[in-house]
C-alpha positions in Angstrom: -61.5 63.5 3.1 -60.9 60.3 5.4 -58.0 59.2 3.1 -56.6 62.8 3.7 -56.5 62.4 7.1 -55.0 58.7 7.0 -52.5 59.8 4.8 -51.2 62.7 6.9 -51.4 60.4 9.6 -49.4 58.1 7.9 -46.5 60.9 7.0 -46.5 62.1 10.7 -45.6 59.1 12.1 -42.7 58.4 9.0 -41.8 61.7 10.1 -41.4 60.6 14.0 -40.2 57.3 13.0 -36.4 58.1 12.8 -36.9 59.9 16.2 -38.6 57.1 17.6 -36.2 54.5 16.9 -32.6 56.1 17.5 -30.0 55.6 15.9 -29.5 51.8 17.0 -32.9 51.4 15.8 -32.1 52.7 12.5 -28.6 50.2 12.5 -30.7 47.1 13.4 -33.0 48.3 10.3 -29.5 49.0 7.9 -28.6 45.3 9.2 -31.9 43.6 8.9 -32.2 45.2 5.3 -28.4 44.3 4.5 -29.1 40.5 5.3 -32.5 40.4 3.7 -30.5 41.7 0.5 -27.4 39.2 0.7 -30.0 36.4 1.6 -32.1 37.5 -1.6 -28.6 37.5 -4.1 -26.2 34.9 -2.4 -28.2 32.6 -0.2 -31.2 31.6 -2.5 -29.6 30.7 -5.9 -26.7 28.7 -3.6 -29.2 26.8 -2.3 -30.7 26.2 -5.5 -27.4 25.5 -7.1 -26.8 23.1 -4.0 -30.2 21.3 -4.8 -29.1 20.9 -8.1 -25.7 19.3 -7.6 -27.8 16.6 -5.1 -29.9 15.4 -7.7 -27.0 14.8 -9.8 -24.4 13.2 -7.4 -28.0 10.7 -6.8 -28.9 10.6 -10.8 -24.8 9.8 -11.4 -24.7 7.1 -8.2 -28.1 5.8 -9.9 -25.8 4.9 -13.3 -23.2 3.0 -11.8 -21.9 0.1 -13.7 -23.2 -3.1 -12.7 -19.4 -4.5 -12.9 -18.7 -2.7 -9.7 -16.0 -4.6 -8.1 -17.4 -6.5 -5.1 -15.5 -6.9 -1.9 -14.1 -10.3 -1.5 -12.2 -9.1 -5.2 -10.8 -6.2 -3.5 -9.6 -8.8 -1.0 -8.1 -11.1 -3.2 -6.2 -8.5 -4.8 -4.9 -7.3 -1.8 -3.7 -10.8 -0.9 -2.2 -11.2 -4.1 -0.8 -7.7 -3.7 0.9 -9.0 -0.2 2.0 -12.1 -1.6 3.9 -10.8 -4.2 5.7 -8.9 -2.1 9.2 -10.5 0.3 8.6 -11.5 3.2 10.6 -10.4 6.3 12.9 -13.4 6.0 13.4 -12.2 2.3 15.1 -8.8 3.6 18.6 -9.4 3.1 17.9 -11.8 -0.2 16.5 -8.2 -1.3 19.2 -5.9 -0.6 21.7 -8.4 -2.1 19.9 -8.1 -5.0 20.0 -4.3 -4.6 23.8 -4.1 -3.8 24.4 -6.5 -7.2 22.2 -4.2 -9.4 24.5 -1.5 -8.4 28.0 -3.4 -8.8 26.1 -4.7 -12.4 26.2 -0.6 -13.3 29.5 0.2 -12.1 28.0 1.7 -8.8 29.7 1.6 -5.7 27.6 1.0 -2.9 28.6 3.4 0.6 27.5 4.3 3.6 24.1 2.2 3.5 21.7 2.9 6.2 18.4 0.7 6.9 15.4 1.5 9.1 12.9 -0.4 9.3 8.5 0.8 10.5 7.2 -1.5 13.2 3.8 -2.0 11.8 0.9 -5.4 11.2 0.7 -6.4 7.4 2.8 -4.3 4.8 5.9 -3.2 6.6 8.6 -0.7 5.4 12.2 -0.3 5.6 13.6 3.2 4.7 17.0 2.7 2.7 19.5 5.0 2.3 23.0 4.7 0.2 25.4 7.0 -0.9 26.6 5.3 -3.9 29.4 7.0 -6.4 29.6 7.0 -10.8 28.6 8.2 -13.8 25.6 9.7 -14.9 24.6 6.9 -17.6 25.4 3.9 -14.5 23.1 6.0 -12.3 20.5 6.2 -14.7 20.1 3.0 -15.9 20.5 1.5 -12.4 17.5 3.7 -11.7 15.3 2.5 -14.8 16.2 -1.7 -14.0 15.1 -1.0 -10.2 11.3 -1.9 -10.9 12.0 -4.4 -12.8 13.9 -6.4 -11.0 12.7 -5.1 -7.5 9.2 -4.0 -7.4 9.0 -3.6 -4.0 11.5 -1.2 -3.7 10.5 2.7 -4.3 12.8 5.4 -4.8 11.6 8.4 -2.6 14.2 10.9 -2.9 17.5 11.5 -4.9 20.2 14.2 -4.3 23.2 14.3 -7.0 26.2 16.5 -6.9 29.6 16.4 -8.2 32.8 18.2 -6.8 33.4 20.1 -9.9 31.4 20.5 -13.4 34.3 18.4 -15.2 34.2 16.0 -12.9 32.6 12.8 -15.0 31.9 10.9 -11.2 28.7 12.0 -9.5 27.9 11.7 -5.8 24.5 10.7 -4.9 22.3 9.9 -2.2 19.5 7.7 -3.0 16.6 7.2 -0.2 14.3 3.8 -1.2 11.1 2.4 1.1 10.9 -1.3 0.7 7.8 -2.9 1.2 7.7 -6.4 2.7 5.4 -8.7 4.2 5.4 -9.5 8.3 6.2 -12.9 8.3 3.0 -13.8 10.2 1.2 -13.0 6.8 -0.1 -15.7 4.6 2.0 -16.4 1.2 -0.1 -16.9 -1.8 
């Protein structure tokens, strides 16, 4: 008889419960019971997924080649890197060079514009010529540019032609040379 009587006990007060609480008591409880779910299906296995990824970025950092390169090799690359490159002084030796490649292919050189970055170490100059040809000087002007001056990058090219029989093209080539401040030791 005494579990009887703690059972109906129990069943009157689920009864009440509802009433007791309100209805922002029963939202808390929605809210409580929402999180304990997402925490249970989302949060747990991320963590352990998270967990898992960290003992394999150490285990992967653990098997590193020994023949890591070591600082003062980083350093002489870089200086070898600079070196290589012109120096300030070399600027106009550079864009002769650049303004002979293009008379080489049959380019015609127009409208140049130079600007150089103010900056310590590897300096830039941003070059832009409107040059006029054919599509096979163009090209092949374009392939002999690294080769004869690796310092020179071509960052944007815009072609156009006044009508589709018209066997001259019109472009605008934009190049960044890279150069070394002249305060920069020469290897």
């Amino acid at each position: 008889m005494p579990s009887l009587i703690k059972m109906a006990a129990i069943a009157k007060i689920m009864h009440d419960f509802p009433a007791r609480i309100g209805w922002l008591g029963g939202l808390g409880l929605a809210a409580l019971a929402a999180a304990l779910i997402l925490t249970m299906t989302l949060l747990l296995p991320a963590r352990d997924e998270i967990a898992s990824l960290n003992q394999e970025i150490r285990q992967a950092l653990l098997r590193q080649p020994s023949n890591a390169t070591s600082a003062t090799e980083i350093r002489l690359k870089m200086d070898d890197f600079v070196g290589s490159l012109p120096r300030h002084d070399e600027i106009n030796t550079t864009l002769n060079l650049l303004h002979d490649l293009a008379a080489k292919h049959h380019l015609s050189l127009k409208n140049s514009d130079y600007r150089p970055t103010q900056t310590k170490g590897i300096a830039r100059m941003r070059i832009t010529v409107k040059t006029e040809g054919s599509y096979s000087d163009l090209r092949s002007f374009l392939q002999e540019i690294p080769q004869t001056l690796p310092a020179l990058a071509v960052e944007q090219l815009s072609v156009s032609r006044q009508k589709i029989s018209d066997t001259k093209l019109e472009t605008v080539v934009e190049f960044t040379l890279f150069y070394a401040q002249t305060d920069m030791k020469r290897s």
